[in-house]
Every structure is written in structure tokens, then in C-alpha cells.
N, C-alpha and C positions, 0 to 999 in steps of 0.2 A: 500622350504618354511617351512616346517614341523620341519625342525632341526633348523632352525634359530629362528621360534613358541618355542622353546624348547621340542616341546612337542617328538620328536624322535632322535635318535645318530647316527651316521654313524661310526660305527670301522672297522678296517683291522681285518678279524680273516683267515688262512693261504692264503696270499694274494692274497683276495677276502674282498669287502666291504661287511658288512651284517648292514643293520639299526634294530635296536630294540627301543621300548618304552622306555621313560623318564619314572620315576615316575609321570610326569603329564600325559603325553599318557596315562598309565595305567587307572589313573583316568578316564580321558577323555573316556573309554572305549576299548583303542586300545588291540586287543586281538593277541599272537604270537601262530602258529599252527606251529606244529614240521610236515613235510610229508615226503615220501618215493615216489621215482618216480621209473616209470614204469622199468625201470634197475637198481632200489635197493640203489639209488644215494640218499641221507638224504637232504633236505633243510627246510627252513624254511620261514614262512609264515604271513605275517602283517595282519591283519583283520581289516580295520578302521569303526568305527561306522556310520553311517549316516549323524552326526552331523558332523564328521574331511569330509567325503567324500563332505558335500554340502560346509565349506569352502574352502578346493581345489578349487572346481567347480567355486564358486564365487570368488574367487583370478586371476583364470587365466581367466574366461570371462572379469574382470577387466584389467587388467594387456593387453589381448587382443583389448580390445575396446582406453584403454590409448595411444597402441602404432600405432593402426588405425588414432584419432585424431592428432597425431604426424606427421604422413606421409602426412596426409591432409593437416598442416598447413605447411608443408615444399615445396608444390605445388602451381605453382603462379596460379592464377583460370583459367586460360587454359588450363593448363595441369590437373589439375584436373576437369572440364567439357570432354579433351578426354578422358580422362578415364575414366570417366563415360560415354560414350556415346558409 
């Protein structure tokens, strides 16, 4: 959602996908943390703001609840009273 927002990239760097901020992200607050793991191995790190974390959040309860109502309307009321029941 976030690359299609613009607001993030997805590139190949030695093939392996790494996303980094857009100049909107940037804006947007998206912070990159360079870290070292526990066996010296280099990656790197998205920090999204509060603001990017609550639309995630609110995209996929959406997106969730859409594809609930869908399944609903695809059950003739039989089948969906056994399932609920």
C-alpha cells in the first residue's frame, strides 16, 4: 500500500528487495536506521511515524471488514445462519 501511496520504493540491491522512503515518506516523517545484528551482518531499518502506522492500521481493518461483507453476500441465508450458529 505504501509503494502504490508513493510514499515508499521497493528496489533489488544484491538480490534482495530493500524499501526505502520516497521524498514524500521523508516528509511524511519516515525515518531509515542503518543497524548491525548480533553477528555483525549490516541491515536496515523503516521507522514509520504514528501518522503512516495508524493508516496501515486503518487500510487493512478496512480492506478486512470489505472482504468479510463479501463472503457474507456470497452465502444464501442458510448457510450463513450455520455459520453463525
Amino acid at each position: 500500500m505504501l509503494v502504490s501511496e508513493g510514499i515508499i520504493t521497493e528496489k533489488e540491491q544484491d538480490g534482495r528487495f530493500a524499501k526505502t522512503p520516497t521524498e514524500k515518506g521523508v516528509e511524511q516523517g519516515i525515518r531509515v536506521i542503518d543497524k548491525v545484528s548480533e553477528k555483525g551482518n549490516p541491515y536496515t531499518v523503516l521507522m514509520y511515524p504514528v501518522s503512516i502506522q495508524r493508516m496501515l492500521v486503518e487500510h487493512y481493518i478496512k480492506t478486512a471488514v470489505e472482504e468479510t461483507f463479501e463472503e457474507v453476500e456470497e452465502m444464501s441465508e442458510c448457510a450463513w445462519l450455520s455459520d453463525k450458529r
